[in-house]
Each structure stands twice: as C-alpha cells, then as structure tokens.
C-alpha positions as CSV (number, residue, x, y, z in Angstrom):
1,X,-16.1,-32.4,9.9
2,X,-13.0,-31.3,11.7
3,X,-12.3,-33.9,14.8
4,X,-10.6,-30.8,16.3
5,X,-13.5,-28.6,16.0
6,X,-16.0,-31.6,17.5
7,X,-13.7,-31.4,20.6
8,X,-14.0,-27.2,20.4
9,X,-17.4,-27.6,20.5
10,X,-17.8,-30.3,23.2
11,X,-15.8,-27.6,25.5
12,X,-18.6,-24.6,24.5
13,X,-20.1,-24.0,27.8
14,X,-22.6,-21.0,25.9
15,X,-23.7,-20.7,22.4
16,X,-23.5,-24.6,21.7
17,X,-26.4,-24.7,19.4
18,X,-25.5,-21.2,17.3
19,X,-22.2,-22.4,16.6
20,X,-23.6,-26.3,15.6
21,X,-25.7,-24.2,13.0
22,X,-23.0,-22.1,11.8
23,X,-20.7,-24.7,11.4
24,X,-23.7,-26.9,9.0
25,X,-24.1,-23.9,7.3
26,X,-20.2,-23.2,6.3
27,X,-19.9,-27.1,5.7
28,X,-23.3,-27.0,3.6
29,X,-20.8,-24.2,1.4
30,X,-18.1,-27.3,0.7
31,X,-15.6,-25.7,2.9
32,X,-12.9,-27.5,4.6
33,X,-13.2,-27.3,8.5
34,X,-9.9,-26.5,10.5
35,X,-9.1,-25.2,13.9
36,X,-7.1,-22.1,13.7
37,X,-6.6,-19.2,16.5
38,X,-8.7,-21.3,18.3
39,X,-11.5,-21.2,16.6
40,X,-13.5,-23.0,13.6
41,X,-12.5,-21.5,10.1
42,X,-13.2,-22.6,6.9
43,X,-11.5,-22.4,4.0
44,X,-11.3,-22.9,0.3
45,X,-8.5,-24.2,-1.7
46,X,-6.4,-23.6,1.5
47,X,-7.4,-19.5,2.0
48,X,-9.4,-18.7,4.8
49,X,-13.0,-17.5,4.5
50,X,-15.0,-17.3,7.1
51,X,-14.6,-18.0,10.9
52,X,-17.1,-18.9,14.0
53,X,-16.3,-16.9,17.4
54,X,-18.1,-17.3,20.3
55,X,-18.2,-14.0,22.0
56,X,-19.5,-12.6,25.4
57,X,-23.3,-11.9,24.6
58,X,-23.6,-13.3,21.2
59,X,-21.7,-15.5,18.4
60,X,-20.8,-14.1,15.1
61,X,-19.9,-15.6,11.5
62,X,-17.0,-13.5,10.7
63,X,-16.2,-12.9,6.6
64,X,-12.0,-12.6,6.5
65,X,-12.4,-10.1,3.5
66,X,-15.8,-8.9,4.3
67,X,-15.1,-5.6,3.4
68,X,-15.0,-6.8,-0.6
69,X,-18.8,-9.0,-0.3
70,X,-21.4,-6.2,-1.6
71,X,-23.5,-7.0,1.4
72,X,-27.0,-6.6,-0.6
73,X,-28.9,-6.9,2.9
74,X,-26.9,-4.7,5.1
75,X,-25.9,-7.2,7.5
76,X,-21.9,-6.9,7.9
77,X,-21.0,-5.1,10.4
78,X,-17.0,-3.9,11.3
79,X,-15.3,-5.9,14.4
80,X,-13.6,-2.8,16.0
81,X,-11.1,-1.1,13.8
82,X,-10.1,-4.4,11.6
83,X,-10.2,-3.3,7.9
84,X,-10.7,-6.3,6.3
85,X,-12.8,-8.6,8.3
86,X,-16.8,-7.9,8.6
87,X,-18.8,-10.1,10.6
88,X,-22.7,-10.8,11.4
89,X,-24.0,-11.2,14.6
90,X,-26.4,-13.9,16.6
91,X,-28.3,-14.5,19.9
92,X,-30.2,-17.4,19.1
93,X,-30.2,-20.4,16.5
94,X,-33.8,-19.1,15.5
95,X,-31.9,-16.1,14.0
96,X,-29.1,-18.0,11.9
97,X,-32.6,-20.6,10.5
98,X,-33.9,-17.5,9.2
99,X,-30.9,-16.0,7.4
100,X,-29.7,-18.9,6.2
101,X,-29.8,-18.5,2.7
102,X,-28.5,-14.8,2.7
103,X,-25.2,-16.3,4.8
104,X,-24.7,-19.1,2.1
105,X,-24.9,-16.7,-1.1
106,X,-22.3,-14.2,1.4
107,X,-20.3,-17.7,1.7
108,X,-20.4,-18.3,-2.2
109,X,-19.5,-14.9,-2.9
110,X,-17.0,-15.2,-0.5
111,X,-15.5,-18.2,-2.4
112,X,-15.6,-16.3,-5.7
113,X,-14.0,-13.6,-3.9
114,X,-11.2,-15.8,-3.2
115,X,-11.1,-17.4,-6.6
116,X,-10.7,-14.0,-8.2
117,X,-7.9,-13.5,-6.3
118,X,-9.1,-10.8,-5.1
119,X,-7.0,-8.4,-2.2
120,X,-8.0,-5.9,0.3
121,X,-6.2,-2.9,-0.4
122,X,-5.3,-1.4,3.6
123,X,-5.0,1.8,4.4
124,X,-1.2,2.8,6.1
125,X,-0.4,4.7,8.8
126,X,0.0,8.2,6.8
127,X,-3.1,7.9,5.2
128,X,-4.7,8.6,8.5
129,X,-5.2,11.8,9.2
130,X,-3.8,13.0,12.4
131,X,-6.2,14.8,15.0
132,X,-5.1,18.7,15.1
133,X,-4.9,18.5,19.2
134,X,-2.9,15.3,18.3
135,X,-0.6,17.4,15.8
136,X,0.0,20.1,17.9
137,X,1.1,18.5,21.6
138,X,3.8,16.5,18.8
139,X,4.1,19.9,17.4
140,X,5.3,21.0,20.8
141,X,6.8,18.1,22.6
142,X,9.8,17.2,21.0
143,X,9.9,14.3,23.0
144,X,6.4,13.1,22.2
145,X,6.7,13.2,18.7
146,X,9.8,11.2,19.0
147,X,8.7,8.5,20.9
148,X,5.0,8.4,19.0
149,X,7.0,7.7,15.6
150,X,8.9,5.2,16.9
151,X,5.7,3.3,17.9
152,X,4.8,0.5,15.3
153,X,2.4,1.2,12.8
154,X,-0.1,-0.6,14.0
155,X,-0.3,1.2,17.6
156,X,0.2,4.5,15.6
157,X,-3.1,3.8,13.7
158,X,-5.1,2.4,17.0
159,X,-3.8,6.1,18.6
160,X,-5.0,8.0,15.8
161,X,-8.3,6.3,15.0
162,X,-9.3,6.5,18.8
163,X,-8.2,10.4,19.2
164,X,-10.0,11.0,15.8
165,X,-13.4,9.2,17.0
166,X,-14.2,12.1,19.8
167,X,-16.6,14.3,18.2
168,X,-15.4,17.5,20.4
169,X,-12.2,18.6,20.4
170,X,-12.2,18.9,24.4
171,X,-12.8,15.0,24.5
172,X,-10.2,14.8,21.5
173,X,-7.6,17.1,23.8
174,X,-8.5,14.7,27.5
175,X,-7.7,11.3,25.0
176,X,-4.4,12.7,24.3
177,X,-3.4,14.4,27.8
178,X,-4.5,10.5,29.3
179,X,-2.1,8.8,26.7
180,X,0.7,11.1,26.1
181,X,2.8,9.2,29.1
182,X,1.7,5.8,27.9
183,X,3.6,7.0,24.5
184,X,6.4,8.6,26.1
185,X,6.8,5.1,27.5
186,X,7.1,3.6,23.8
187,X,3.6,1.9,24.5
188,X,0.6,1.4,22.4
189,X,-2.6,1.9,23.8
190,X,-3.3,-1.8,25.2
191,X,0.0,-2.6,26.2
C-alpha cells in the first residue's frame, strides 16, 4: 500500500468504500500502488495497468489498454472518444463484491497483456473520415480549411468524431455552422 494513495483516500469525501474495494482488488492482482494524475494506478513491472477514478455519479476501474482484453462478459465500456482505455463502472461496493472475480481475471489478462508486449495500434487523423457537410464548408472556405489543418491532430479528430456522431445531416450541418468561428480562431473544440 501506496502512503500516497492512503492520504488520496482519506481526502475522498464520496465513493470511500468503492475505491477501498478497488484498490484490495488491484493489490489482491500483485500490482504496485502509485499515485499518478492524481489518482491510484497500478502497475506491473513499471507499465501502467489499470487506474481508480472517482467520478461524478459513480467510480470506475479503468483498463489502460482495454481495448486489447477480450472482455468475455461485456463489461468494458469506452470513456468518451479515448481509443485505448476501457473502463467498468460502479455505484455501490455491493456491485464490485459481486464482480470481483471477473475484474481479477480482466486484471491478469491485463498483466499478460502487458507481458506480451502487446501495443494498441491508434487510428490517425486521416483515417477518419471527414463528414461530407464538414468537406464541403472547407471545400468552400478557403480560410476554414486553412485554419482547420493547422489545428493539432488531436483537436482535428475530436472535430470530426463529434460532426460524424449526428445521425442527420441537418444536425451534422448546425455542429459545423456553431464551430466554424471557434476554428477560424485556431481553437479546438474545448479550448
């Protein structure tokens, strides 16, 4: 047991008890305890695998290459747009008692995971496909286009996945009209 993540802990106002059994679970695995980002993370052989976050209305065990477990039971779900990351969800220490054995084998497989030296292959920029209401205002505004390609990668990708996740093209064409200025202004979408 970290001494840093005791004094994490003691600070928890909510979710106390959910992280107290998350963190016996992960050092049940033979993980080694550290405080990074904030947060508890445990590791093995000095690579991260998996993390404890206290969020809002629930805590969540987060796997840092999630997206390679097999997930037998379904119970991985993606934290926003991350590619790599998958995390599972709790409300109640109740809940992590009864999965507990399914989060250890995730854990081990985790571990061989790591020990395989195994890497999640991300996707770039260009292999998103850009929204055709997208393509055509950078078809049409010089400037736009411009200033959108001289965005990082990153805020590239966040603009493209959110204009692609509007099912209708009208809601697809409003996302664009709202952010064009906030591009023009060589800003990503949270900035």
């Amino acid at each position: 047991m970290n001494p840093k993540v005791d004094i994490y802990l003691s600070n928890v106002p909510r979710w106390r008890e959910e992280l107290e059994a998350l963190r016996i679970i992960c050092l049940n695995c033979n993980l080694v305890e550290e405080l990074k980002w904030s947060i508890p993370v445990y590791t093995f052989n000095k690579k991260n695998i998996v993390g404890i976050n206290r969020l809002k209305e629930s805590v969540a065990l987060a796997f840092f290459k999630g997206v390679l477990l097999s997930d037998t039971e379904g119970i991985l779900l993606q934290p926003g747009k991350v590619q790599a990351a998958r995390w599972v969800k709790f409300t109640s220490v109740k809940e992590i008692i009864k999965l507990e054995p399914i989060l250890k084998a995730y854990i081990f497989e985790a571990i061989e995971v790591e020990k395989a030296g195994l890497k999640v292959i991300k996707k770039k920029t260009s292999d998103y496909k850009i929204p055709e209401e997208f393509q055509h205002k950078l078809n049409k505004l010089t400037a736009l286009k411009k200033a959108f390609y001289a965005l990082t990668p990153g805020r590239q990708r966040a603009y493209i996945i959110y204009f692609s996740q509007a099912k209708q093209s009208k809601t697809r064409e409003a996302r664009v009209e709202k952010y064009i200025q906030q591009i023009l202004n060589g800003k990503g979408m949270t900035d």
